[in-house]
C-alpha positions in Angstrom: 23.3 100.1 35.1 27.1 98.7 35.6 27.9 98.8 38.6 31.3 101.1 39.9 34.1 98.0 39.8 32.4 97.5 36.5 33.1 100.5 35.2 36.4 101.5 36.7 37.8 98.5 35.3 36.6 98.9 32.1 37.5 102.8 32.2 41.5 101.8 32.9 41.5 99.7 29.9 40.4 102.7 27.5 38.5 100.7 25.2 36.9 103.1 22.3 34.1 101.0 22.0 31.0 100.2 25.0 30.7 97.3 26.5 27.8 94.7 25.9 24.9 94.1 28.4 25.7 90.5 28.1 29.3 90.5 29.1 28.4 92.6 32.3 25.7 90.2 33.2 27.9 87.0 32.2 30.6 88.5 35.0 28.1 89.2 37.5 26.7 85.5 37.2 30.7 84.2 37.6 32.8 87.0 38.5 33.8 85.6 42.3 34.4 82.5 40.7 37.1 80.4 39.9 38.0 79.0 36.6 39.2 79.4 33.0 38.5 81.9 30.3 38.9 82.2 27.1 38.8 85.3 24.4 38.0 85.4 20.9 38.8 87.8 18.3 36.6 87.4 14.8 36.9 83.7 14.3 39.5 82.8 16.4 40.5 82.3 20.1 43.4 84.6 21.0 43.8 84.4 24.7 43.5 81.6 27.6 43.8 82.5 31.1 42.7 81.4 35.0 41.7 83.1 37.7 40.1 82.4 41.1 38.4 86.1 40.4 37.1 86.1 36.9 35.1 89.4 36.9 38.7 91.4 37.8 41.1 89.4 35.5 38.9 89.1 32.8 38.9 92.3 31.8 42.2 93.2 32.4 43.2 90.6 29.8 40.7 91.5 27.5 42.5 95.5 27.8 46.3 93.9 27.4 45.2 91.8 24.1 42.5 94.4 22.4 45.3 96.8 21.7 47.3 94.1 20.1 44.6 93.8 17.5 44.6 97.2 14.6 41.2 96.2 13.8 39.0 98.2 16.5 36.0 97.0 14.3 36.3 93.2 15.0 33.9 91.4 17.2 35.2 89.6 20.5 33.7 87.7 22.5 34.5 86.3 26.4 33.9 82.2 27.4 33.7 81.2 30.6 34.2 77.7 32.4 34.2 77.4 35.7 36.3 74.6 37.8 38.0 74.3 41.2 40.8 76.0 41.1 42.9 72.8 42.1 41.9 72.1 38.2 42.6 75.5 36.6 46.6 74.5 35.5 45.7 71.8 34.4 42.8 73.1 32.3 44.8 75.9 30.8 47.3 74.6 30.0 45.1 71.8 27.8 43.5 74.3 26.1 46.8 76.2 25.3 48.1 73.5 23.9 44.7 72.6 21.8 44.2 76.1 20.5 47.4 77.7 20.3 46.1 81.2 20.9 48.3 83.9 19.2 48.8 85.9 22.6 49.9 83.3 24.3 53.2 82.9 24.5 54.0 80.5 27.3 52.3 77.3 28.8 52.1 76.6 32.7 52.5 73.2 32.6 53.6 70.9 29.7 53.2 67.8 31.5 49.9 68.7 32.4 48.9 69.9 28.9 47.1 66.8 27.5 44.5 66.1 30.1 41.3 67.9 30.8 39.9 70.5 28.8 38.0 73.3 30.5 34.0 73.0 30.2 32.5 75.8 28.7 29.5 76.9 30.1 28.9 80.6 28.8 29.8 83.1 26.1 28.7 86.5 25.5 29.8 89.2 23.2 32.1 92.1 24.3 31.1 95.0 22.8 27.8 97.1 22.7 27.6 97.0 18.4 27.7 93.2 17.9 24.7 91.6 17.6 26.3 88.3 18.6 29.1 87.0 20.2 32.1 86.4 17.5 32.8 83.1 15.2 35.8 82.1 17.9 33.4 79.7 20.0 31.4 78.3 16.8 31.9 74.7 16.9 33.2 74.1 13.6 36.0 77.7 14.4 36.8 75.8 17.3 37.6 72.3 15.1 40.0 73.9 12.8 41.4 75.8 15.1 42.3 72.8 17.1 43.6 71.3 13.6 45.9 74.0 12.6 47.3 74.0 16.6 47.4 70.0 16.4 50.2 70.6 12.9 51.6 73.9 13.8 55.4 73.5 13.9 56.2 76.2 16.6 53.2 77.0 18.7 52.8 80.3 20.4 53.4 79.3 23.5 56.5 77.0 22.6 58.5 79.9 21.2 61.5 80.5 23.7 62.3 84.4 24.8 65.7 86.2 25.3 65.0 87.5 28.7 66.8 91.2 28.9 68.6 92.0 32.3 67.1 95.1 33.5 67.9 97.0 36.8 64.9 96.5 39.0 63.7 99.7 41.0 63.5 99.8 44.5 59.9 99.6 45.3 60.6 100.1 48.8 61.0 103.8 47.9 58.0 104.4 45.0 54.9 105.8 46.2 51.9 104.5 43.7 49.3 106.2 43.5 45.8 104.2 44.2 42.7 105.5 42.7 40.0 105.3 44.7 37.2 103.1 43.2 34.0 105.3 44.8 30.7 103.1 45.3 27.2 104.1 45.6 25.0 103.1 48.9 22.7 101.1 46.4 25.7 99.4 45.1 27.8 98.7 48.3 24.0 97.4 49.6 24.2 94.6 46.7 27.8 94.0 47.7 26.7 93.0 51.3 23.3 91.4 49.8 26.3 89.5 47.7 29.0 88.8 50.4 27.7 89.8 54.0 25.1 87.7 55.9 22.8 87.9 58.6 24.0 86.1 61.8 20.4 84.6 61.9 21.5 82.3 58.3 23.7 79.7 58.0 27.0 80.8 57.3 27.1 80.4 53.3 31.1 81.5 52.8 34.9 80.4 53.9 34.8 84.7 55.2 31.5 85.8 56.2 31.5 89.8 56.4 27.9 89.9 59.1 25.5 92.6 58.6 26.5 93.6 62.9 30.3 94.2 61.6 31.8 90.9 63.0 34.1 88.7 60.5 33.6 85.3 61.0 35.0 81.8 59.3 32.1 79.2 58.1 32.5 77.2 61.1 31.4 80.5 63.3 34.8 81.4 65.0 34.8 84.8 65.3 38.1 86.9 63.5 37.2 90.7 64.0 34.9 93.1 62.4 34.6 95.2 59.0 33.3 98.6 58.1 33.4 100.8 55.1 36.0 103.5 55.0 35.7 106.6 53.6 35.7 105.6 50.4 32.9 103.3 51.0 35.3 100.5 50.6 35.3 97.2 53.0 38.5 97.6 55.5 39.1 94.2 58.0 40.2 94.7 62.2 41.1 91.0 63.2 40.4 91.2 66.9 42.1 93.0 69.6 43.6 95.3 66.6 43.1 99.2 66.0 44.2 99.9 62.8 42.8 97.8 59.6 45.1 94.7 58.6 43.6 94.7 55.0 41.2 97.2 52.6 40.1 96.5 49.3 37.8 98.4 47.0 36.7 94.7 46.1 34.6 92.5 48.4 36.0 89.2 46.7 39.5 90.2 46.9 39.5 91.7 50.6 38.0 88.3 52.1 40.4 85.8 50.1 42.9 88.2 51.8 41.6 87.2 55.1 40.8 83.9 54.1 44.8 83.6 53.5 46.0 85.4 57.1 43.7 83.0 58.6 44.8 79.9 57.0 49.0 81.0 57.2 47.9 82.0 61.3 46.3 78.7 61.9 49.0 77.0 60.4 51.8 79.0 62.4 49.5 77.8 65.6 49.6 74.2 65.2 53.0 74.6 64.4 53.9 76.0 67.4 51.7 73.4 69.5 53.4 70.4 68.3 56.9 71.8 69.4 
C-alpha cells in the first residue's frame, strides 16, 4: 500500500497511468537521501537532476517532463545514485554534459562538468504496465547515447535563452492555498519508526524528533519539542516558544528545516562571542 506523501505526490502530477511497485519501493529505500537521478523515456535518458530529498523531487520531475512526451504509452524508468551532497554539482553536471538529455536545457557548472560521474546503484520502472524498466539504462543505450552527446554540435543544455521581462507579483499580498497532505496513525507510526527515536538509543540523526516530544541535535543538546497537528503533520516549538517555528507534512523536510535554524543560530552565537 503507498503510503499518503506517496500518493499525494503522485495525485498532483495527474499521471493517466499507475505507478510501479518498484519505483515506490526504490523511493522508500532512498527517498531521504541525497544524490543524483536520472529519467529515462524508451531508450533514452531525458532528464538529470539532484536533490538532498529524492523521494519529493523525483517525482515532481518526473510530472514536469511526462507531459512533454505525446507518447503516454512509452516506458520510463527512474535511476538513482546516491552521493554527498558536497558531490551532487559536480555529478550532475558530468552527466549533463555526457548524456545531453533533451529536457535539459541548462548545466550548473561547466567547469565542473568533466569530472565524476554519478554511481548508479538502482533502477526501477515507472509505471504499473511495464514489465521492465525502459532501454534508457541498458548499457549499450547508455554508450551511444554518450556518443551522439560527445559529437552533438549544440547540446541541450548549451542552447542560450532570451529571458522575457515579466512584472513579478507581489507575493506579499497572495494567499496560496496549501492542501493538506492527511496521514494515517499506521503511517505517521512508520514515520516516527523512520525519523523519531527512543531517548534510550543512540542518537542516529543530525535532528532527532524523541518518541517523549523533545527535539534534540546528535550530540544530545536539547532544541524544543514536536507534536502532530491536526492534520497529523510534524510541527517544531524550539524552546521557551509558544507557537510552532516550522510544520511540514514531510518528516524529512521539517527536520533539515531545523537542522538549518540551528546551524544559522549557532553561527549568529559565535559570532556575537568573538565581538
Amino acid at each position: 500500500m503507498a503510503s499518503s506523501s506517496f500518493y499525494s505526490l503522485w495525485k498532483r502530477q495527474v499521471f493517466v497511468r499507475h505507478w510501479h511497485d518498484d519505483i515506490q519501493d526504490l523511493l522508500e529505500k532512498h527517498g531521504f537521501g541525497s544524490g543524483i537521478y536520472l529519467i529515462g523515456c524508451a531508450g533514452e535518458i531525458v532528464y538529470i537532476g539532484q536533490s538532498w530529498d529524492l523521494s519529493r523531487r523525483t517525482i515532481e520531475s518526473l510530472g514536469n517532463h511526462y507531459h512533454k512526451v505525446s507518447d503516454t504509452s512509452l516506458p520510463w524508468s527512474l535511476a538513482i545514485a546516491p552521493c554527498a551532497p558536497s558531490e551532487m554539482d559536480e555529478r550532475e553536471s558530468t552527466a549533463i554534459r555526457a548524456f545531453a538529455p533533451k529536457f535539459n536545457t541548462s548545466i550548473l557548472s561547466v567547469a565542473k562538468s568533466l569530472l565524476r560521474m554519478p554511481k548508479i546503484s538502482d533502477v526501477a520502472p515507472v509505471f504499473y504496465d511495464q514489465d521492465k524498466p525502459c532501454g534508457a539504462f541498458d548499457a549499450e543505450n547508455m554508450k551511444r547515447q554518450m556518443a551522439n552527446a560527445a559529437t552533438m554540435p549544440s547540446p541541450p543544455w548549451a542552447k542560450k535563452r532570451v529571458r522575457k521581462k515579466v512584472k513579478r507579483p507581489n507575493y506579499a499580498k497572495l494567499e496560496i492555498p496549501i492542501e493538506p497532505v492527511m496521514r494515517s496513525k499506521e503511517e505517521t507510526s512508520y514515520l516516527l519508526r523512520t525519523f523519531g527515536v527512543s531517548l534510550e538509543e543512540p542518537l542516529r540523526f543530525a535532528i532527532n524528533l524523541c518518541d517523549d516530544g523533545s527535539v534534540v541535535t546528535r550530540e544530545g543538546e536539547y532544541l524544543g519539542r514536536w507534536e502532530m497537528d491536526e492534520h497529523v503533520h510534524p510541527v517544531f516549538f524550539p524552546d521557551g516558544f509558544k507557537e510552532p517555528l516550522f510544520r511540514d507534512p514531510f518528516v524529512g523536510f521539517l527536520c533539515k528545516n531545523i537542522e538549518d535554524w540551528y546551524a544559522a543560530k549557532s553561527q549568529s552565537n559565535n559570532s556575537k562571542s568573538l565581538v
